[in-house]
N, C-alpha and C positions, 0 to 999 in steps of 0.2 A: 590183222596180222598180230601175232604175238611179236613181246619184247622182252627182255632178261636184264636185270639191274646187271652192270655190267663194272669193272673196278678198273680205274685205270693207274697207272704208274709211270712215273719220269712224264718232264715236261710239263707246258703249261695246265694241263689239267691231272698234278698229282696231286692222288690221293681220293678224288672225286668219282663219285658212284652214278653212272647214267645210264638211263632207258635206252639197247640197243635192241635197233629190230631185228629178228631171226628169219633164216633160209628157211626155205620149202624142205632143208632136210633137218632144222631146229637148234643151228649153232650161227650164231653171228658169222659175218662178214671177216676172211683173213688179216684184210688192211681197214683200219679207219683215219680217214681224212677231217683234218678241223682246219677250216681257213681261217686266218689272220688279218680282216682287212687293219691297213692306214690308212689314216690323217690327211695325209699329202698326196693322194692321189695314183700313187707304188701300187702296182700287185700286189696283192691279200700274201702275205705269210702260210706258208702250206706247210703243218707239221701232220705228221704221217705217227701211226701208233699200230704195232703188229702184234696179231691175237697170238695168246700160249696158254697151256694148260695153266688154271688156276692153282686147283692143287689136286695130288694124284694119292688113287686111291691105293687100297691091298692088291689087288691086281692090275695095277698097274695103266688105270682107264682114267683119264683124266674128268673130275665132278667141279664143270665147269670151266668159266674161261675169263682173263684179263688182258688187259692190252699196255705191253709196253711201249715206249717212246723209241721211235727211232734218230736216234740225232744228226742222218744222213738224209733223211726226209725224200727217199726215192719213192716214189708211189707204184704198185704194182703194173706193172705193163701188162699183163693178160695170163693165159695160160702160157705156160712153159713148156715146149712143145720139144721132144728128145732128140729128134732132128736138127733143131736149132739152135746154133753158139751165141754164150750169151754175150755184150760187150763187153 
């Protein structure tokens, strides 16, 4: 599988550049997930980080991709489906 140096932003991993693996259609993953275990035996810490264009070209096509921090750390629920209200 290919992977794309990938730049993350906000939170614990800012600023930091890492190997993300790529779709069958050759852009990473919407959400990426980084668990947080503790010490004391707590649930691991779940910080959530949501991909956006990196930066956009003369036409308007985004070359590339970054992932910012979300500081609500909701992790995607699935497809979004039009029929469906969200909570």
């Amino acid at each position: 599988m290919r992977s794309e140096n990938t730049l993350f932003v906000g939170g614990p991993l800012d600023g930091r550049v890492l190997p993300v693996l790529l779709g069958m259609t050759g852009q990473p993953p919407k959400t990426y997930e980084v668990p947080v275990p503790h010490d004391d035996g707590r649930p691991p810490t779940l910080h959530v980080y949501r991909r956006v264009p990196g930066r956009v070209g003369r036409l308007g096509l985004p070359k590339g991709w970054k992932y910012e921090y979300d500081p609500e750390g909701r992790p995607s629920g699935g497809p979004k489906w039009p029929w469906r209200k969200t909570p």
